[in-house]
N, C-alpha and C positions, 0 to 999 in steps of 0.2 A: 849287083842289082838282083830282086828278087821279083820274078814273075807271078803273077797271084791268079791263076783261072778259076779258082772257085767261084763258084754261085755264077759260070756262064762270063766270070768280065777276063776280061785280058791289061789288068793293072799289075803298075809295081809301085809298092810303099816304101817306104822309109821314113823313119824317127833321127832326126840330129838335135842328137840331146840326149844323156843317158842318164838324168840325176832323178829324182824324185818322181819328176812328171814326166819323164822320157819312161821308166821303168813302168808307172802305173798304163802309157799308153801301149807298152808293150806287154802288156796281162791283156789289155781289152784286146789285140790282134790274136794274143793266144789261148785266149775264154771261147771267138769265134771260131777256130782254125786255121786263122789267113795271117800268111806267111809275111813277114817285115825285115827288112834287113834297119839295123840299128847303129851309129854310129856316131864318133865325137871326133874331137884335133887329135885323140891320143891313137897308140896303136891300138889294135881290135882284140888282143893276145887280154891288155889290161882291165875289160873287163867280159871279157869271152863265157867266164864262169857266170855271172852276173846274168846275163844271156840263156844261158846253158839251164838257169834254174826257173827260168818264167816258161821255158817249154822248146819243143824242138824246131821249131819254128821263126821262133828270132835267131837270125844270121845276125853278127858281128861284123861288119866290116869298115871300111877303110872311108873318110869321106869323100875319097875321090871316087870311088864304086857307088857310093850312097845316093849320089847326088844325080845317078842315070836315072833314079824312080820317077816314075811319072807321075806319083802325090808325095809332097813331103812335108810331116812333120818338124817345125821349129820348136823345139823345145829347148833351148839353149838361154840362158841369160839375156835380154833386151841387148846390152852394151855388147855383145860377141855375135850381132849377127851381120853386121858390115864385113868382120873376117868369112862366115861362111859365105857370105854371098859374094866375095871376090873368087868363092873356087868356080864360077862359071862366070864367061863375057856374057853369056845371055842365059835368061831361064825361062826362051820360051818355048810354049807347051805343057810347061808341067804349074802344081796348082802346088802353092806353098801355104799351109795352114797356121798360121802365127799363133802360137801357145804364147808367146811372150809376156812379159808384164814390165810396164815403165815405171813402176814407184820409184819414186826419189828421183825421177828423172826431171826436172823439171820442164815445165810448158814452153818456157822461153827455148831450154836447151831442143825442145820440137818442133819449135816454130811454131807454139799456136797447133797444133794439129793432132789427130789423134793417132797416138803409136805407131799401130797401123799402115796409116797412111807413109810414116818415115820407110817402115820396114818394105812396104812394095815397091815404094822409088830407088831401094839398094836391088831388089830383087829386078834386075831391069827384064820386063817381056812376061812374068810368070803373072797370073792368075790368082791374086790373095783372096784369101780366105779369114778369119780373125773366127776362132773358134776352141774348143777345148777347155778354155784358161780361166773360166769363171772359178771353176772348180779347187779345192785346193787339193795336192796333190792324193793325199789321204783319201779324198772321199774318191776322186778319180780311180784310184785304184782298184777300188769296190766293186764285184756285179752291179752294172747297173739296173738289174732286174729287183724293184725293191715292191715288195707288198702286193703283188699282182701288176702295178703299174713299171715305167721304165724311168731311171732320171735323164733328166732335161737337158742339151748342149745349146749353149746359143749358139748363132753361128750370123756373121755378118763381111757382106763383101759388097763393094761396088760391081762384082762380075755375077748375075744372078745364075746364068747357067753353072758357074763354081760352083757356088752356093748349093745349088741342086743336087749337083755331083757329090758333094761334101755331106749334104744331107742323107743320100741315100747309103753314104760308106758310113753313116754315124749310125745309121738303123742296122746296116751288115755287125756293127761291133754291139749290139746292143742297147743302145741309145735312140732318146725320143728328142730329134731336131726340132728347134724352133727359129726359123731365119728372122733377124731384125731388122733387114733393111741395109744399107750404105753402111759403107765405114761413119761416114762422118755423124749419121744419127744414129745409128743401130749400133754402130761401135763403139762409139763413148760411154752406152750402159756397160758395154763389160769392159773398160779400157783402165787399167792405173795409168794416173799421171799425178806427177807431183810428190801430196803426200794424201792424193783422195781416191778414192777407188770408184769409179761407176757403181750405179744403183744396185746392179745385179750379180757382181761381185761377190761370191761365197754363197749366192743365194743355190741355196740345194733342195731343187726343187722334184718332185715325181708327176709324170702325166700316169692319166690313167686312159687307155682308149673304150 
């Protein structure tokens, strides 16, 4: 686990998930300074270097170390998050941010429901968050400081205080939060399912204050 005090908080982050858009959200922890431990099923040796190159500050470890953070990054495949969420009996207290995306998933195989919603009833007790994921990985990657203005994260939860909290850690990495409401309405603009993407999907947008 990585302890984070800057800027006054006494959080620990964590990314499960180190491919594309695990890596671009571990640039935006190390643009800001704040420290992320990062972690997959594999061992931590395998991409240690990978790690090592986004900055001193992404720790490498082990998912069962990862999963002590008190916010954590899902960035892992939709279909591989029933595996990480058996590495705990409960996740409560901490706030899991659902980077996932269901395409090709289809509606039946959800029950009707948005993504989402599947992924917090594995998470039993945690705090969902549905955010990050409009984005595609490329652009994530990017300062989000663009033209004077910041680009945009949606972010949508049935738990508004999450939401708050999420909001105020998207402004710590550089980013202009926009909350949508519930999962069920706010999160089906940014939800894949099927083979259709919500409205706001890819949309890359810049606030300007």
């Amino acid at each position: 686990m990585v302890d984070q005090r800057n800027k006054g908080e006494n959080m620990s982050y964590a990314i499960i998930g180190f491919g594309k858009l695990g890596q671009a959200l571990a640039k935006a922890f190390a643009r800001s300074g704040i420290d992320v431990a990062v972690a997959t099923t594999r061992d931590p040796e395998s991409f240690a270097s990978s790690a090592a190159a986004i900055g001193p500050g992404i720790i490498p470890t082990t998912l069962a170390d990862a999963i002590k953070a008190d916010i954590l990054f899902l960035a892992v495949r939709y279909e591989s998050h029933p595996e990480v969420a058996r590495a705990l009996p409960t996740w409560q207290g901490k706030i899991i941010i659902d980077v996932t995306n269901a395409y090709g998933v289809s509606p039946e195989e959800l029950g009707g429901q948005p993504s989402s919603q599947v992924v917090a009833k594995a998470f039993t007790g945690a705090r969902l968050v549905r955010g990050f994921n409009h984005l595609a990985a490329a652009v994530l990657d990017q300062d989000p400081a663009v033209h004077g203005g910041r680009r945009v994260v949606f972010l949508a939860s049935d738990d508004d205080g999450a939401a708050t909290e999420i909001a105020a850690l998207a402004e710590h990495l550089g980013f202009s939060p926009i909350k949508l409401g519930g999962l069920l309405e706010g999160g089906l603009l940014v939800q894949a399912r099927g083979n259709s993407w919500g409205q706001l999907i890819f949309k890359d947008l810049v606030k300007f204050d």
